[in-house]
TORTORPA-950091 format. One record per residue: residue number from 1; x, y, z of N, C-alpha, C in turn. Coordinates in steps of 0.1 Angstrom, whole numbers, plus 5000, padded with zeros to 4 digits. Example, Ala and Ser with C-alpha at 12.3 -4.5 7.8 and 13.67 -1.06 7.14 Angstrom:
REM TORTORPA-950091
NODE    i   nxx   nyy   nzz  caxx  cayy  cazz   cxx   cyy   czz
NODE    1  5132  4943  5078  5123  4955  5078  5132  4967  5078
NODE    2  5128  4978  5071  5137  4989  5071  5129  5000  5079
***
This chain:
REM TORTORPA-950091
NODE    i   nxx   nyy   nzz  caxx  cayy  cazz   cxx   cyy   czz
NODE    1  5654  3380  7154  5665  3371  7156  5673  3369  7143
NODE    2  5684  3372  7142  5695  3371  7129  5700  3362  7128
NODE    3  5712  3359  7120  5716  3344  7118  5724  3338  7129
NODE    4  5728  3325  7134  5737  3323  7143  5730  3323  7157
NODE    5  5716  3329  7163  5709  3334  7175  5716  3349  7175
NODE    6  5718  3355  7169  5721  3365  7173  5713  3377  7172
NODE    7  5710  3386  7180  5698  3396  7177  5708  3412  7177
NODE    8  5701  3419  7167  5712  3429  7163  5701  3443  7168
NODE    9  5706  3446  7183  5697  3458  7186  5694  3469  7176
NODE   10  5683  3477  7179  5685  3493  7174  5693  3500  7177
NODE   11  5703  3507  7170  5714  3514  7171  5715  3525  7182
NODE   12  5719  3526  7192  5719  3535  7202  5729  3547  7199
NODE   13  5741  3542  7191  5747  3556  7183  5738  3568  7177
NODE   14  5728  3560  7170  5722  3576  7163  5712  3577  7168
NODE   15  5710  3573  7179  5703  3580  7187  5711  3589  7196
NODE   16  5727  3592  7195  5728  3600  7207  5725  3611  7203
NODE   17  5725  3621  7212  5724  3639  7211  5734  3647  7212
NODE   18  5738  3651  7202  5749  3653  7197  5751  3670  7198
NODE   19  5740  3676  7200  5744  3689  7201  5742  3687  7220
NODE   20  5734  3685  7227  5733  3678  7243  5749  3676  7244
NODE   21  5758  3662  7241  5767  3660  7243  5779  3673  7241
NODE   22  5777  3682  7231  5784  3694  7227  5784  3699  7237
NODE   23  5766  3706  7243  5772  3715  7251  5776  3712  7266
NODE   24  5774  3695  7268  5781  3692  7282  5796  3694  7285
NODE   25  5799  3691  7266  5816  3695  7269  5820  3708  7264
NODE   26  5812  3719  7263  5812  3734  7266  5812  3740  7278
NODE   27  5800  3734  7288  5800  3744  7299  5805  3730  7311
NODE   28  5816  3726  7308  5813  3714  7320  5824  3719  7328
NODE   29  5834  3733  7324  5845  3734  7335  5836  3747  7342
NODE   30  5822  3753  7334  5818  3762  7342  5810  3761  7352
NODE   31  5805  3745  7349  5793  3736  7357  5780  3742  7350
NODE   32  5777  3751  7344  5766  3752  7335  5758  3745  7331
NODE   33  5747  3735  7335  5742  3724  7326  5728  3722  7328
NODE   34  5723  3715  7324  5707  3711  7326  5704  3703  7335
NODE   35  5691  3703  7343  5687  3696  7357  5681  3685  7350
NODE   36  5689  3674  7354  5682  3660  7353  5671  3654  7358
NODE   37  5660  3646  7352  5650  3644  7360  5651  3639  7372
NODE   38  5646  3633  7381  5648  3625  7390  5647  3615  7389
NODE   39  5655  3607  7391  5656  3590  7392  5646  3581  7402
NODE   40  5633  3574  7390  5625  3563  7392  5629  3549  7386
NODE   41  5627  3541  7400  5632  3530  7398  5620  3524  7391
NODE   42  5620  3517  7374  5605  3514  7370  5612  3504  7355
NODE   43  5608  3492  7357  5612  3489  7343  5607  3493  7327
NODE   44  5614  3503  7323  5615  3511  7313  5621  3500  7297
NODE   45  5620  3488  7294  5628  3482  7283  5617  3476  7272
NODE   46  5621  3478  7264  5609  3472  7249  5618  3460  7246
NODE   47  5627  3458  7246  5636  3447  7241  5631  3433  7250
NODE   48  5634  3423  7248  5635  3412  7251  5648  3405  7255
NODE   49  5645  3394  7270  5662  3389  7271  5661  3379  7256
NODE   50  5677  3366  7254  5674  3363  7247  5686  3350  7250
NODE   51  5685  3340  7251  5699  3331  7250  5709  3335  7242
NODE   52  5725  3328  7246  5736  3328  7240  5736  3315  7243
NODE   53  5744  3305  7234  5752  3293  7230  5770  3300  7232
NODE   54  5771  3292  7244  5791  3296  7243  5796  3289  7236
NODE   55  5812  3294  7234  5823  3285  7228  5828  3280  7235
NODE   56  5838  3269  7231  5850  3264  7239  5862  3271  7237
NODE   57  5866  3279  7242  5880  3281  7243  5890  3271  7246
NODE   58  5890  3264  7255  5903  3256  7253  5894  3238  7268
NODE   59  5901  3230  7268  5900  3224  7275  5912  3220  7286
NODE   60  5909  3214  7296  5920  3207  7304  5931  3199  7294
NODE   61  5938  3196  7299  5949  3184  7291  5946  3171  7295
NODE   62  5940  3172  7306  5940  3161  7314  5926  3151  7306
NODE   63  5914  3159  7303  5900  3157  7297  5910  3150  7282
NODE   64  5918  3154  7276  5922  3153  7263  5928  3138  7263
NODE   65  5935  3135  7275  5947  3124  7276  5936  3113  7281
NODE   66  5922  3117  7289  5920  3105  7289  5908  3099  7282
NODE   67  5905  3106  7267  5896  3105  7255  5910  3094  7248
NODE   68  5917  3100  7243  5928  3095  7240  5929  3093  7225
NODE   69  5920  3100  7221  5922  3102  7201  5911  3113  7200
NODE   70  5914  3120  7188  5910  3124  7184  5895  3127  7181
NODE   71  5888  3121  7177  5872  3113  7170  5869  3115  7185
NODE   72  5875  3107  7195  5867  3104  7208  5865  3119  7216
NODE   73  5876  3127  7216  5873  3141  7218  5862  3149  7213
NODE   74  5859  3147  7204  5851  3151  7194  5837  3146  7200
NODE   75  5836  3134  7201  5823  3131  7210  5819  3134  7224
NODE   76  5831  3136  7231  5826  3140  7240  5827  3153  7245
NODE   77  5831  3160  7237  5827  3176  7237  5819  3180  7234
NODE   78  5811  3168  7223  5797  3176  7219  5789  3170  7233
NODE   79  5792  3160  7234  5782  3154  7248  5781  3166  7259
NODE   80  5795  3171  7263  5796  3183  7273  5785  3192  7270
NODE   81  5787  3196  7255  5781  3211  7256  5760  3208  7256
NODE   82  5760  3194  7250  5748  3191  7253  5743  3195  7272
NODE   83  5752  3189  7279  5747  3190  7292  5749  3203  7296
NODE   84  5756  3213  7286  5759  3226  7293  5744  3234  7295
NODE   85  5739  3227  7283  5717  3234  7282  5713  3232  7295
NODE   86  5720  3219  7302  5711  3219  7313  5715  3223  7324
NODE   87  5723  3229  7329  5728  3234  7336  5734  3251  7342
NODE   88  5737  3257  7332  5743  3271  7326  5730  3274  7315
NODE   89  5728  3288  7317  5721  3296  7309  5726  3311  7310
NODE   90  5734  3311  7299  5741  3324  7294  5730  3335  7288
NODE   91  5721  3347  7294  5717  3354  7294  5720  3368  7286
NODE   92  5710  3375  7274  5714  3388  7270  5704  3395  7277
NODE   93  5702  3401  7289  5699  3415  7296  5695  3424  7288
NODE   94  5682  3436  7290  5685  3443  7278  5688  3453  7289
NODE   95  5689  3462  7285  5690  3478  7295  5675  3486  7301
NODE   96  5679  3485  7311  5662  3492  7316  5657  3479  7324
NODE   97  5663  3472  7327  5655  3457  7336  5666  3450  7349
NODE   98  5657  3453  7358  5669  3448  7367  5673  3434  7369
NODE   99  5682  3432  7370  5688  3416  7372  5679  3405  7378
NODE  100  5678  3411  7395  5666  3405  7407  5660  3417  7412
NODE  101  5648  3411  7417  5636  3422  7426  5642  3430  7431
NODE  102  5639  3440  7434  5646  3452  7445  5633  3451  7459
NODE  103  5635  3461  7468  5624  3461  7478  5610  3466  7467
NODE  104  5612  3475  7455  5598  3482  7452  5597  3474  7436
NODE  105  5603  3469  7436  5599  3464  7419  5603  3452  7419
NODE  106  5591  3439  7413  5595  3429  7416  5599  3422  7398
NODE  107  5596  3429  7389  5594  3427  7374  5614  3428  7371
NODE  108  5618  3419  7366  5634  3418  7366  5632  3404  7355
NODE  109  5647  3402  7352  5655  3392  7344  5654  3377  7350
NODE  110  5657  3379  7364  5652  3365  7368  5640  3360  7369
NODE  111  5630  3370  7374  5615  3367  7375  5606  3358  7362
NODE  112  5614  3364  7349  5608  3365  7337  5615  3351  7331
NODE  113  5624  3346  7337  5626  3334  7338  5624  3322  7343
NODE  114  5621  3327  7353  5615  3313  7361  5598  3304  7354
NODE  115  5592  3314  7349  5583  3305  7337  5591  3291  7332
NODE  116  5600  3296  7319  5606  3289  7316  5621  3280  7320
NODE  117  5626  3290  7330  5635  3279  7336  5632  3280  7353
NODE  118  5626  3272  7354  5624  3274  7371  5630  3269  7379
NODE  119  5634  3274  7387  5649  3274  7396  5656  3282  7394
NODE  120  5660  3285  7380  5673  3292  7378  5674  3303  7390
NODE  121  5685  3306  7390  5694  3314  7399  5706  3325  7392
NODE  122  5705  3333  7391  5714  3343  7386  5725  3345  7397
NODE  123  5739  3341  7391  5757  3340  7396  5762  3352  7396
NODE  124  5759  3362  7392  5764  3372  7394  5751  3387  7385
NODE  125  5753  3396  7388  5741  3406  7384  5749  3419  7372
NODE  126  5744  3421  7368  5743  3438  7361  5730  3449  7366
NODE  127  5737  3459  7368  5722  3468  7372  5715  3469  7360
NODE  128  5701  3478  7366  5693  3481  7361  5698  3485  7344
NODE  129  5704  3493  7341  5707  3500  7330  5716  3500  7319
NODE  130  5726  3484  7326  5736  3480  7318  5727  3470  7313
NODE  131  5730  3466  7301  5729  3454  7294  5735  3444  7287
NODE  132  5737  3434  7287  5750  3424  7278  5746  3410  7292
NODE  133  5752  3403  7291  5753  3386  7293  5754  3387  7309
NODE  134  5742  3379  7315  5745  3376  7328  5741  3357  7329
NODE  135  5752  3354  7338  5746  3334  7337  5741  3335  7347
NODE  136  5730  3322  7343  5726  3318  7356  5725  3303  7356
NODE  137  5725  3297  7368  5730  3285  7371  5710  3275  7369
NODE  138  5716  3264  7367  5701  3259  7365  5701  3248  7377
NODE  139  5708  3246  7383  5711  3232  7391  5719  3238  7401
NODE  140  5718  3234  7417  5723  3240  7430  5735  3240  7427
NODE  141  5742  3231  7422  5755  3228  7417  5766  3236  7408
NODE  142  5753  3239  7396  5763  3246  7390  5760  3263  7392
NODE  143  5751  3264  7401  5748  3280  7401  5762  3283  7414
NODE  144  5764  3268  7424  5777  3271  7434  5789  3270  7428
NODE  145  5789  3266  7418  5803  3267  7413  5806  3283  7406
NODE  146  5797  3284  7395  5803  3294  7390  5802  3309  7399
NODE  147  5793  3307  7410  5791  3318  7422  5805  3316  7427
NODE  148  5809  3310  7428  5825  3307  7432  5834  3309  7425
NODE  149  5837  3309  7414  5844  3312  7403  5842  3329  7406
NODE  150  5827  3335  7405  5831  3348  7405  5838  3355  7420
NODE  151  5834  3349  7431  5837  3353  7440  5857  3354  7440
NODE  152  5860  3344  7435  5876  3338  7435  5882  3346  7423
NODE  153  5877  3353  7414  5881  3361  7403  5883  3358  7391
NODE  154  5887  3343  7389  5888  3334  7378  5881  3335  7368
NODE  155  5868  3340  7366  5862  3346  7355  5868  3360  7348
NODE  156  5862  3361  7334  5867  3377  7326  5859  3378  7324
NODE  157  5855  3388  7325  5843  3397  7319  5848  3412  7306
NODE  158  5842  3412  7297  5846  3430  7289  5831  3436  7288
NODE  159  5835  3448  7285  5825  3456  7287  5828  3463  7275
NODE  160  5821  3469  7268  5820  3482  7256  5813  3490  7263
NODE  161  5819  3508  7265  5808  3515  7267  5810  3529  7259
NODE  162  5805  3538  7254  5808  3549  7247  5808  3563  7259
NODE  163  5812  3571  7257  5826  3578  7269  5822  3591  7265
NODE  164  5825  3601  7270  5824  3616  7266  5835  3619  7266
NODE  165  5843  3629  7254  5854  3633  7250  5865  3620  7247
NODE  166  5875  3619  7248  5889  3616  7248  5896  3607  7256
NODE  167  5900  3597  7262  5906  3597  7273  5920  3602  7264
NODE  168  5930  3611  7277  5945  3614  7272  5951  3605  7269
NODE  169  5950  3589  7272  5961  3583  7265  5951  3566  7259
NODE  170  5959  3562  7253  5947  3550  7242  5948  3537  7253
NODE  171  5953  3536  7261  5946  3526  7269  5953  3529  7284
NODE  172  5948  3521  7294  5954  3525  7310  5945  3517  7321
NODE  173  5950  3517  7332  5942  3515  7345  5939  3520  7357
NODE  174  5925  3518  7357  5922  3531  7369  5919  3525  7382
NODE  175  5927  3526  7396  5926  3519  7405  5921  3531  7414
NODE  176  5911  3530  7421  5904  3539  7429  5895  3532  7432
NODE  177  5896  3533  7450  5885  3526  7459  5871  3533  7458
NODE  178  5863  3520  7455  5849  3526  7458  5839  3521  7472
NODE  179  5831  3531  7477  5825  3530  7489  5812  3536  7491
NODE  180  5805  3537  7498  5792  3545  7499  5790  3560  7501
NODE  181  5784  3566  7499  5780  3579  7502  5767  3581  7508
NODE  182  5764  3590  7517  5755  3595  7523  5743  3602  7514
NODE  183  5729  3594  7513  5721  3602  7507  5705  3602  7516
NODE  184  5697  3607  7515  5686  3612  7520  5678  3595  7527
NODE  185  5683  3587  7519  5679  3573  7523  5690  3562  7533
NODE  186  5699  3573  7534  5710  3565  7544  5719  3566  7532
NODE  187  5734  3560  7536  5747  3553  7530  5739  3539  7517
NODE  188  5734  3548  7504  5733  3539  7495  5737  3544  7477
NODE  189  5745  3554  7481  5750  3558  7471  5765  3552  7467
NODE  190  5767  3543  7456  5786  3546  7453  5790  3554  7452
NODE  191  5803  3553  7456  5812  3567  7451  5824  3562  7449
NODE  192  5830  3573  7446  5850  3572  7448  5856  3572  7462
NODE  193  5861  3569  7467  5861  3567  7483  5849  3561  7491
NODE  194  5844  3573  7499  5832  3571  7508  5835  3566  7519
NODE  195  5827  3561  7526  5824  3549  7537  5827  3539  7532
NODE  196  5838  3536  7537  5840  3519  7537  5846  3513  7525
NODE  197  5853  3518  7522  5861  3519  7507  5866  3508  7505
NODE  198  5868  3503  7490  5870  3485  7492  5878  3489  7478
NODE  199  5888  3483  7473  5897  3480  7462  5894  3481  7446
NODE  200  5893  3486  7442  5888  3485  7425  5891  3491  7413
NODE  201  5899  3480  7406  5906  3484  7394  5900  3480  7382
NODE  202  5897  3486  7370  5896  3488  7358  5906  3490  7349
NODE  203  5909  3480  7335  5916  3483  7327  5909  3487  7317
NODE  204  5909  3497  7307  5900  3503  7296  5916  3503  7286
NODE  205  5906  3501  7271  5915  3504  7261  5903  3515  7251
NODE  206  5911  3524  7243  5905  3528  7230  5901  3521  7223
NODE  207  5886  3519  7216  5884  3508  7209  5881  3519  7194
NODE  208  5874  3530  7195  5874  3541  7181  5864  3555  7188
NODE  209  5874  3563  7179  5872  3581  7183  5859  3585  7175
NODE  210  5847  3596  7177  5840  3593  7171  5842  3615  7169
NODE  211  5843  3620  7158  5840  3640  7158  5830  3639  7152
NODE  212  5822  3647  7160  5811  3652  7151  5819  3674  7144
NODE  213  5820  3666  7134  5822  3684  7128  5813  3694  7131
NODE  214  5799  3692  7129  5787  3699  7127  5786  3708  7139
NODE  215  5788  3694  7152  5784  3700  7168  5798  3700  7175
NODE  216  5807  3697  7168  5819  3693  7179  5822  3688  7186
NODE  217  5807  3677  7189  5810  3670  7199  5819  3657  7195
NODE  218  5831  3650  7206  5835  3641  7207  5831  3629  7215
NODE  219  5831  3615  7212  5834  3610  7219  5837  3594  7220
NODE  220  5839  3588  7224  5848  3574  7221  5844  3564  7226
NODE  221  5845  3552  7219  5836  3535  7222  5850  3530  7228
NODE  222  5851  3522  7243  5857  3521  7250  5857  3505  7252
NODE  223  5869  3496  7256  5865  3485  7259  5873  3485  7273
NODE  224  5864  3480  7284  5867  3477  7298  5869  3467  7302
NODE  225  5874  3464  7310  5877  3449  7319  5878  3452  7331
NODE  226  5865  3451  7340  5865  3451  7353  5876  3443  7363
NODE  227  5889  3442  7370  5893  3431  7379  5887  3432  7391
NODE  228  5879  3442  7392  5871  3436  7407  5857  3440  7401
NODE  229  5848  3437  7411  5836  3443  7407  5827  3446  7415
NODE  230  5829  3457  7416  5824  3469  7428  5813  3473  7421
NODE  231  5802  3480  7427  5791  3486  7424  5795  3501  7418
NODE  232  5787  3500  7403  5791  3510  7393  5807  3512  7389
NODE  233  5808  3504  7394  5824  3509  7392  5828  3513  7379
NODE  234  5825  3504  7369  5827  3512  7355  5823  3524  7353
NODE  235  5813  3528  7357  5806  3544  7358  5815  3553  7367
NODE  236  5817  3549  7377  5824  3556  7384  5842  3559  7378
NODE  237  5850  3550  7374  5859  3549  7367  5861  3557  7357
NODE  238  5851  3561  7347  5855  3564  7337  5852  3577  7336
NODE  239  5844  3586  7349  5842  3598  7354  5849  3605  7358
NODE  240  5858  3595  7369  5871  3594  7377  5884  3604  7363
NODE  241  5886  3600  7353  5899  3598  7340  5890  3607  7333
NODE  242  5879  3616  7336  5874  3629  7329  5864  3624  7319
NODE  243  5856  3609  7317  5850  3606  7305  5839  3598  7306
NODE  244  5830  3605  7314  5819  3597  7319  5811  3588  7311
NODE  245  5805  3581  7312  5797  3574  7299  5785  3578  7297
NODE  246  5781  3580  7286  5768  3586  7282  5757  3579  7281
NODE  247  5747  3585  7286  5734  3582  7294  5732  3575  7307
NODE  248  5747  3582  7317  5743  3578  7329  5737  3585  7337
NODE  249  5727  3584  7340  5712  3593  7348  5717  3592  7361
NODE  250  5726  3583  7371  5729  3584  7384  5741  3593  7386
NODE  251  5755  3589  7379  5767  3597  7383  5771  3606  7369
NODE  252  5761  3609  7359  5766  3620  7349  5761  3628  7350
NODE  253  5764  3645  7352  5757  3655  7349  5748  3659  7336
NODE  254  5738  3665  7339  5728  3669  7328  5728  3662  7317
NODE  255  5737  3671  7306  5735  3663  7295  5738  3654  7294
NODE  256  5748  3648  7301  5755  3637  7299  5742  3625  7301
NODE  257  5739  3630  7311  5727  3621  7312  5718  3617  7303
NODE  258  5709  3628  7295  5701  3632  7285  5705  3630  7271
NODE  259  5718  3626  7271  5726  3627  7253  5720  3613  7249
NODE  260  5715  3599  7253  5713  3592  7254  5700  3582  7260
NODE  261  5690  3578  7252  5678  3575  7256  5681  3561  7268
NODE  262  5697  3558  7270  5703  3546  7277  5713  3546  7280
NODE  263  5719  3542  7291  5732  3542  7296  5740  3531  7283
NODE  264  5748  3539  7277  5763  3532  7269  5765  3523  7273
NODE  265  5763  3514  7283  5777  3500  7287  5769  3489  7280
NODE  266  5776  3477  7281  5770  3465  7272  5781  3457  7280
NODE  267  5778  3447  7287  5787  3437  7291  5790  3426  7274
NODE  268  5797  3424  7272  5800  3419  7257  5803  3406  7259
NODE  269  5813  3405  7266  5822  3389  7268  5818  3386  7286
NODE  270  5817  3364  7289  5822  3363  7302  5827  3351  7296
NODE  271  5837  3347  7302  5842  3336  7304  5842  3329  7316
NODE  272  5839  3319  7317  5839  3307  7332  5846  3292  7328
NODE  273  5845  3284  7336  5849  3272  7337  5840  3265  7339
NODE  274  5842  3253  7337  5827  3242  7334  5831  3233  7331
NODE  275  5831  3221  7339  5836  3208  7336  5847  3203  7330
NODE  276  5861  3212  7330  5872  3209  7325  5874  3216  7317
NODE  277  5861  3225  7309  5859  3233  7294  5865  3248  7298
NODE  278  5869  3257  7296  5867  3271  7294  5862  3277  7287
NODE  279  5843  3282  7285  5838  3285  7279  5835  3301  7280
NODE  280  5836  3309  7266  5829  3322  7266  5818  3323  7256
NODE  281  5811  3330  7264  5797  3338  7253  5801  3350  7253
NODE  282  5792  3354  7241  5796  3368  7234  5784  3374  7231
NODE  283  5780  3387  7237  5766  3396  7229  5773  3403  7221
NODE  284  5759  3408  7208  5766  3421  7201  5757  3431  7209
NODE  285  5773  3442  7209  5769  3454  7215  5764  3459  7208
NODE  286  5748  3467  7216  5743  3476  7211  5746  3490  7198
NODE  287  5759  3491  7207  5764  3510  7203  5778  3506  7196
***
């Protein structure tokens, strides 16, 4: 644990595979590539979750006018954020752990909390393989509020993820419905279209280009901003615009899969509402 509560992962950059990554963007118009293992659903993570403490970004006007000085604001903002402990618990996820139980694995992020906070309730999820900040509510109250907040869109979420090659231009939005696809266990695959296709837009910017001289390979740390939030959708999006993210074992081919001991994404930033407050937490990204 570092200064501030902040814990500064092992570097997932040099861990990528850089000649792997080269030759996915060698033979990827010929389809040439390496057979990926098969996908077991099994909690794979050495890391630990870990708390975040949010900021205040700003407050109501209304909370301000009826403190009515200065000093008094002051007091009762600290009082807020005292009650925010008891209520709101801003979560760091590591990668490799799922959010809640599935039907075959009951070992997750909420499980491993309920020791210490019992009850909690997780407001919104990240899969298995992403990692960065998920809240969960401690009190029926505030786990329905902020479940509502996400449902209604009012929350922000960013994402960092590191990308294969280039995108053609330094920032953009990718609007392409996602839906199910047909696999060996029924309609439980995402996709681009599919069955049942539902709305979902992503904004991405360039965040920095990375050449390897040696191998050639390129490729670029990305910042996302989900506006909807569809299953994989950032995975699927950034596949969509030719630049899959690296170490995705479900929708990246071979190496892409393999260039990375872990899927690239990191939920970084959420912002919500809370008692008049607009509060964000912040992880540091892994990569």
């Amino acid at each position: 644990m570092g200064e501030g509560g902040w814990v500064q992962h092992r570097g997932t950059l040099e861990r990528i595979d850089l000649e792997m990554l080269s030759r996915y963007q060698q033979n990827s118009l010929s389809g040439d590539d390496v057979t990926i293992p098969a996908f077991t659903e099994e909690s794979n993570t050495d890391d630990n979750w870990y708390s975040i403490t949010p900021t205040i970004l700003r407050w109501e006007e209304t909370f301000s006018a009826q403190v009515g000085n200065t000093s008094g604001a002051q007091k009762a903002l600290e009082k807020k954020l005292e009650n925010i402990h008891r209520e709101l618990l801003f979560v760091n996820k590591p990668s490799g752990l799922l959010s809640v139980p599935s039907r075959s694995l009951n070992d997750c992020l909420a499980t491993k909390l309920q020791s210490s906070y019992p009850g909690s309730k997780p407001c919104h999820r990240l899969d298995r393989d992403t990692s960065g900040i998920v809240l969960f509510g401690l009190t029926y109250d505030a786990h329905r509020d902020i479940s509502m907040q996400f449902a209604a869109r009012t929350t922000s979420k960013t994402y960092v993820a590191l990308v294969a090659g280039r995108p053609e231009k330094d920032h953009g939005t990718v609007n392409l419905p996602i839906g199910k696809t047909r696999t060996e266990g029924g309609f439980n695959r995402w996709t681009i279209g599919g069955y049942k296709p539902r709305d979902s837009v992503t904004e991405w910017s360039i965040d920095k280009v990375f050449n390897d001289a040696t191998t050639g390979a390129v490729f670029t740390r990305v910042r996302l901003k989900p506006i909807t939030g569809r299953g994989h959708q950032l995975r699927l999006h950034m596949k969509a615009i030719g630049c899959p993210i690296l170490g995705d074992t479900i929708h990246g081919e071979g190496s892409i899969a393999m260039c990375s001991s872990r899927l690239c994404l990191h939920a970084q930033t959420l912002e919500v509402d809370w008692d008049g407050l607009r509060l964000k937490a912040e992880s540091v990204p892994p990569f």
